[in-house]
C-alpha positions in Angstrom: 19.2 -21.6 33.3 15.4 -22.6 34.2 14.8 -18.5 33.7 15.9 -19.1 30.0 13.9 -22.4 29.7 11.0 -20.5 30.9 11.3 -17.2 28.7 12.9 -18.7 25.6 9.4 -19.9 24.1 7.5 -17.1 24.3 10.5 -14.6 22.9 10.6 -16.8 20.0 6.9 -16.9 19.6 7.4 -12.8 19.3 10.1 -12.9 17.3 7.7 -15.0 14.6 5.1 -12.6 15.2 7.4 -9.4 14.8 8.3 -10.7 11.4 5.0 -12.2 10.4 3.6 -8.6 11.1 6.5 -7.0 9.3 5.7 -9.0 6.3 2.4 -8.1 6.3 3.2 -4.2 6.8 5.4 -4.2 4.0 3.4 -5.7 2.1 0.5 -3.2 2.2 3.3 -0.5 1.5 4.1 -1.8 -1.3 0.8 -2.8 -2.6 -0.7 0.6 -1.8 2.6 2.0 -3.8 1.9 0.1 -6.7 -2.3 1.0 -6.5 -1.5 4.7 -6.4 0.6 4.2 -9.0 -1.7 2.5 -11.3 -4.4 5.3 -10.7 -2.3 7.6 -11.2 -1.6 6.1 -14.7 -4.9 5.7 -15.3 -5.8 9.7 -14.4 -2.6 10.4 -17.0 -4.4 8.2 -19.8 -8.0 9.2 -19.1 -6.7 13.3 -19.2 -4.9 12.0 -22.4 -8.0 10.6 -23.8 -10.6 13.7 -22.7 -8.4 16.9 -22.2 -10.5 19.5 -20.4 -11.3 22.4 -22.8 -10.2 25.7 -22.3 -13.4 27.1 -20.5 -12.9 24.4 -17.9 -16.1 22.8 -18.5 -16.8 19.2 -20.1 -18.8 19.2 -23.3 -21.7 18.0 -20.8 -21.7 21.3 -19.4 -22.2 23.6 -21.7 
């Protein structure tokens, strides 16, 4: 029983930290998820805007 006393502090310490980390983790997935996401929106809109003529150059280019 004193071996469970002893141990049963520290394990749930860990535990807290195991989720706190998993939190964070999934957090940053899903953060980086929705930034690439938004980019990529933002490529579709700016294509939209400026297509790229035919020649493959910009009018900048030429």
């Amino acid at each position: 029983m004193d071996y469970i006393a002893v141990l049963l502090p520290s394990v749930v310490v860990g535990l807290i930290f195991w989720f706190a980390m998993k939190a964070i983790f999934n957090a940053d997935k899903s953060e980086r998820r929705a930034e690439a996401r938004a980019q990529a929106e933002a490529a579709a809109r700016g294509r939209e805007r400026n297509p790229v003529p035919e020649n493959g150059h910009s009018p900048e280019q030429r």
